[in-house]
N, C-alpha and C positions, 0 to 999 in steps of 0.2 A: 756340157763339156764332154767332145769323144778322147779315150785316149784310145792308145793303142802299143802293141805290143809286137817289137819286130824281132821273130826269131829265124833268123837266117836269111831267106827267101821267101818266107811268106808273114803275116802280120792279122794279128788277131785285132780287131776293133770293139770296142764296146763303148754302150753311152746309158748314165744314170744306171749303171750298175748290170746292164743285161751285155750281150754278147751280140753287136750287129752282123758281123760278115768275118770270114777268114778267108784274106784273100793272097795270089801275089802281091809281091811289094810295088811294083807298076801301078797294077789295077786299084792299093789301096791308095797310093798317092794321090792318083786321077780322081778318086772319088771319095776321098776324105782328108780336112784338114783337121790334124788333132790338137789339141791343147796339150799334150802331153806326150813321149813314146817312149817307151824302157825299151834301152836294146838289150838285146839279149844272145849273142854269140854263141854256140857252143853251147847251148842250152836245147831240152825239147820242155813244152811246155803240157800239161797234161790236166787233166779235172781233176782241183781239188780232192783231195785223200777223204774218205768218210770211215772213222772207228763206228762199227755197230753195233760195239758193247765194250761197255766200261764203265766203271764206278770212279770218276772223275777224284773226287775229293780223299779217296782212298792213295792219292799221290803219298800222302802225307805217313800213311805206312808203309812207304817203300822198303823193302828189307828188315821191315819190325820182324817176321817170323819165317824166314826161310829155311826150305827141306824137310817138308813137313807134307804130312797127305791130309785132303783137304777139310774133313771132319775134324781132324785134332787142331789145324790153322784157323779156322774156325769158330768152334765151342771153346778152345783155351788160349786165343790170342784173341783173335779179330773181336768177334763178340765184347769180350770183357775191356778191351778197348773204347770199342766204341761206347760202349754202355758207362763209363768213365768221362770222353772226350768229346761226345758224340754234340753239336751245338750249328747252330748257324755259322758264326765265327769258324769253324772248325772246314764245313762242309764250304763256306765262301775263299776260304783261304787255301783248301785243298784242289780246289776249283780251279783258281787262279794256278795254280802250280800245274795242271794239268793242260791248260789251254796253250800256256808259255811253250811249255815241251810238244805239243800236239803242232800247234801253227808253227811253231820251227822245224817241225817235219813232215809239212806240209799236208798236216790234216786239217782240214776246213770246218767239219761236219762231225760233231759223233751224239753216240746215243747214250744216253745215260740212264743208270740204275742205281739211283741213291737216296737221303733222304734231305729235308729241310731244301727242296727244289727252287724255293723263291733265290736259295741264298746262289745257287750254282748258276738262276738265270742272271742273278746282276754280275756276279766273276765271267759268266759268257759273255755277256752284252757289253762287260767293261774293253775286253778284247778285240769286240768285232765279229766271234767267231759263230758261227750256226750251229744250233742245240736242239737235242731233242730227249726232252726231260721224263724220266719216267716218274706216273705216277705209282710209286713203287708199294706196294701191300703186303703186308704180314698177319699170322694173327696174333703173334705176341706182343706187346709191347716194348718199345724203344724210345729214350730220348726223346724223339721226334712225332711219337704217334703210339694211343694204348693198344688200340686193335682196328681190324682189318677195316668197320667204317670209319675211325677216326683217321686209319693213312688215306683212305680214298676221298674223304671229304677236305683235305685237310688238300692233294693233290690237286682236286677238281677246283677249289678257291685260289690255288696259285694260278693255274692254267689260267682263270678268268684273268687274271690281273693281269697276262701277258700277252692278252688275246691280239695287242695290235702290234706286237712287234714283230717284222716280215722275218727274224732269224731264229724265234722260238718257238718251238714247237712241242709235241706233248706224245707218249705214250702212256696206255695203262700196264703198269709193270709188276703183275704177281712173282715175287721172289722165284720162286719153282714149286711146283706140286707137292713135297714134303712140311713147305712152310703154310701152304695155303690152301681152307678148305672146299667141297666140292659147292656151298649156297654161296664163298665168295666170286669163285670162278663164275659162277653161275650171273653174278649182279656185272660182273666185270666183263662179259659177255653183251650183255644187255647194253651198257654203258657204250660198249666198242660201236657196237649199232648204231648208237643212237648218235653217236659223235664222230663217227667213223676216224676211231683212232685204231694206232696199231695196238696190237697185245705183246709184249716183251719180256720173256720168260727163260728162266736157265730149265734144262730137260736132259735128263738121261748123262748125266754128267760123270757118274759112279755107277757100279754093280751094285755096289749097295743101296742107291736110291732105288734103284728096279725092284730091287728084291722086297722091301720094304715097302713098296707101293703093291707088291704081289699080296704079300701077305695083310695090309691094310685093307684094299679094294680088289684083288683078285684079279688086277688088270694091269698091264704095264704103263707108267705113267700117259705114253705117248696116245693109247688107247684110251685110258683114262679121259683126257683131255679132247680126245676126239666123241666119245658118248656124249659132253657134256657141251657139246656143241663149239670150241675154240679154234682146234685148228681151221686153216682157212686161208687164203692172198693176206690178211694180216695180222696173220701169226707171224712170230719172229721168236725160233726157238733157239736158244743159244748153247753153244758148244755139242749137244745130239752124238754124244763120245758111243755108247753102245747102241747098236741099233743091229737089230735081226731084220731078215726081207720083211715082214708085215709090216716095220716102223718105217722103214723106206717107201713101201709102197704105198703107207698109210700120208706119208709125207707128199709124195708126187700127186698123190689121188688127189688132196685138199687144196693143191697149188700154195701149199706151206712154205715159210723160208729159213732158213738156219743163219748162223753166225758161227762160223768157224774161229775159232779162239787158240790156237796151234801150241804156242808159246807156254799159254797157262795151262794147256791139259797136261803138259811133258810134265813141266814142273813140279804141279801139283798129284803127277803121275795118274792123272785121271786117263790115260790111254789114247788111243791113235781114231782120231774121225773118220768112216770108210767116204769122205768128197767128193773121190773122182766117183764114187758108187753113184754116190747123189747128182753130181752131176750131169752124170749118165741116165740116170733116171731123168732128168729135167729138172730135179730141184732148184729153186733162185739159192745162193750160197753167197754171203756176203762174209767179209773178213773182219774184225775185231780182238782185240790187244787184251780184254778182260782190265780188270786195275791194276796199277802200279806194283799194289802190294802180295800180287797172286803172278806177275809178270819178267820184267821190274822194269819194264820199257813199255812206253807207250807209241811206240815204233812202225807203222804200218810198212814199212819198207821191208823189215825183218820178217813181219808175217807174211808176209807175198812169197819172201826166198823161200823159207820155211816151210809152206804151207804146200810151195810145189815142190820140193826135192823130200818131202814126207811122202805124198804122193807116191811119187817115181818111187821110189823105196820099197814102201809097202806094198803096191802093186807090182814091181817090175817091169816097169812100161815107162820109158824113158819118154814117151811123150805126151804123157798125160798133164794135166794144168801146165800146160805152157805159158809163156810170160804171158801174153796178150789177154788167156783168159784170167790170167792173175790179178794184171792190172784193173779187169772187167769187173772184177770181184770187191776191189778196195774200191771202187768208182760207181759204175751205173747199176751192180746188182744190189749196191747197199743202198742206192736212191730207189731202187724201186720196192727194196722189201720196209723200208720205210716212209713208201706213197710220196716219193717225192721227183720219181724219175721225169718230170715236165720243166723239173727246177734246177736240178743238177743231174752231172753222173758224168754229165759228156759236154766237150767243146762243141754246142747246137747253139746257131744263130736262133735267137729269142730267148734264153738259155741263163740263168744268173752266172754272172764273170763269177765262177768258184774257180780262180786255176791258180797251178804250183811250176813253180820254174826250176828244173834241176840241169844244173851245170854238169854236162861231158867233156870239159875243158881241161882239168889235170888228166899228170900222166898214168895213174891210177885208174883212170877209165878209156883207156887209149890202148890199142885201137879201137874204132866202135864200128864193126860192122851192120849193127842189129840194134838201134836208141829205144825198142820199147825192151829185147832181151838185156839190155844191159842196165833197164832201171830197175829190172828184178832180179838180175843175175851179180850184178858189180855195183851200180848207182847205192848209196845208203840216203839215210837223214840227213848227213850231213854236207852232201850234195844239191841240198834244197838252199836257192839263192833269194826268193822271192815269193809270196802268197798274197791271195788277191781273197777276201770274201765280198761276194756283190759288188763288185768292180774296187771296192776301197782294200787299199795296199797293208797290210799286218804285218808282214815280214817283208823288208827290203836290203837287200846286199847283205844277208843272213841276221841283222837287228831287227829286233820287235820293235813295233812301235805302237802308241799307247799304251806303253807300258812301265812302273816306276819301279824297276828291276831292285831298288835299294829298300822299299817299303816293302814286297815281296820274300826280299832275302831277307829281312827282320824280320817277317810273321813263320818261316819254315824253320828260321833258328827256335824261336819261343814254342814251337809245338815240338820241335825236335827234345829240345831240354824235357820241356813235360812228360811225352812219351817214353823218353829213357828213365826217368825217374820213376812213373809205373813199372815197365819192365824191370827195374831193380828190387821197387819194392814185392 
């Protein structure tokens, strides 16, 4: 079955889920009968949105502890939460809550950092949407796992069981440097090799972790992790808030990639990312929302505007990340810093149909001289009319589908109730 998709004057084609030709609307006519065509007016249509870091099921503490800096959010909210609520149930339900709000704003794709992974691959897989689960390690104990072999073993037997599905995928995700130690790194290493998966790590988040790695290891984390052999094409360091010229240089040298997080460093007042630096350097820089509950949007739209008029700001160079490399950043720089740029990133015949249809048809985005500056400038989330993962439709005329929106809003009620009643007690 080809369908295809007519936006304007030109028409995107795909069949069993990959992306054949984009062509005029002439030349698609002459040479393809489809089974199907969504028009699409007034629309540009673009590749699938990919979050490169987020703790999906953390949806479910949206706004438990907000205005708070991120060590006391932390050790006196998040922790003692989770360490109370923390379950399969918990992380499947948090899941599903995450994916509803993501595919309706036309994220396809994100990376995830959480725990009980089987429960976040089946709330993915119920949706349609493409995942990429970390296996995420600690050395303390949680809910979920005692210590640093028991998350990774524990990770490495979910991964088996998902090995055939073409939309789940796998990271190994040590917490950051402060929670994990240098013989785990070291195994997590070895594993990456041998499976060539990526590595998915938070880094340099605070001055206090710097400092606190100084005085433990005498090294700054980034350095740290480069002795011990990790940075590297896949490493995937997230948020990289402080960083002096040797972390940068150390970053470009290794062909290292970041996850810019914009949204949640403000917030959690963890400081401003030097980007355009990295950029400038060569670093791959992908964009990511962080969780809901550090966030409180899981909005890729938001961190694009954001992430470039931080930019311009901080540097005074009104033309630095402009939309286009904006849009580069939520798209093909996050498919490639998670090995996956052959699959997605870009509207490329051979290519899996990952795309998002966003409406420039109100008067709100009118006039439009410029359809990629105004999906970073004007366009939001809720200009997303349409999402495709592997050709099959998730979001159509702004409704989910496969989805039982009433079984959903009964499981965010009961963990709502519960969670407030912690927080009281």
């Amino acid at each position: 079955m080809r369908d295809a998709l007519l936006v304007d004057s030109s028409v995107i084609c795909y069949y069993k889920g990959r992306i054949l030709a984009i062509l005029p609307t002439g030349e698609a006519r002459a040479r393809y009968a489809p089974t199907k065509t969504t028009l699409l007016p007034d629309h540009i249509v673009i590749p699938g949105l990919i979050n490169l870091h987020t703790h999906a099921a953390m949806s479910l503490m949206r706004g438990l502890a907000d205005d708070l800096p991120l060590m006391d959010w932390l050790e006196k909210h998040i922790w003692p939460t989770e360490a109370k609520h923390l379950s399969t149930q918990f992380v499947y339900d948090g899941t599903r809550l995450a994916c509803a709000e993501m595919l309706k704003g036309g994220i396809t794709c994100f990376n995830d950092m959480y725990f009980f992974p089987d429960a976040a691959a089946t709330a993915a897989s119920e949706f349609g949407m493409r995942a990429m689960l970390g296996i995420t390690t600690l050395e303390f104990p949680t809910p979920y796992a005692s210590d640093a072999a028991d998350y990774i073993n524990k990770g490495l037997a979910v991964r088996e069981a998902w090995h055939n599905n073409p939309l789940i995928g796998f990271c190994l995700a040590p917490h950051a440097p402060y929670t994990v130690s240098d013989s785990t790194f070291e195994r997590i290493l070895t594993l990456s090799e041998q499976l060539n998966l990526p590595v998915h790590c938070h880094i340099h988040e605070t001055q206090q972790e710097i400092a606190d790695n100084l005085k433990q290891h005498k090294l700054r984390p980034l350095a740290r992790l480069h002795k011990l052999g990790i940075l590297g094409p896949n490493f995937i360091g997230v948020h990289a808030v402080h960083l002096n010229d040797d972390d940068l240089h150390l970053l470009a040298d290794t062909g290292s990639n970041i996850t810019h997080c914009p949204t949640s460093n403000l917030k959690l007042a963890s400081g401003f990312a030097p980007v355009a630096k990295m950029r400038q350097l060569g670093i791959n820089v992908g964009l990511g929302t962080d969780g809901a509950a550090s966030n409180n949007r899981l909005d890729l739209f938001g961190e694009m505007r954001l992430a470039s008029l931080l930019a311009k700001g901080l540097t005074g160079d009104a033309s630095v990340l402009p939309a286009r490399e904006m849009l580069r950043m939520a798209t093909l720089n996050a498919a490639s810093a998670l090995g996956l740029a052959d699959e997605i990133g870009s509207i490329t015949p051979g290519k899996s149909a990952d795309l998002c249809a966003v409406s420039l048809g109100e008067l709100e985005t009118r006039p439009c001289f410029d359809p990629v500056s105004h999906l970073v400038n004007v366009a939001g989330r809720e200009s997303v009319t349409h999402v495709w993962v592997a050709g099959k439709c998730c979001v159509d005329n702004k409704s989910l589908l496969q989805h039982d929106q009433n079984r959903l809003e009964s499981a965010i009620a009961l963990w709502q109730n519960s969670l407030e009643f912690r927080q009281r007690a």
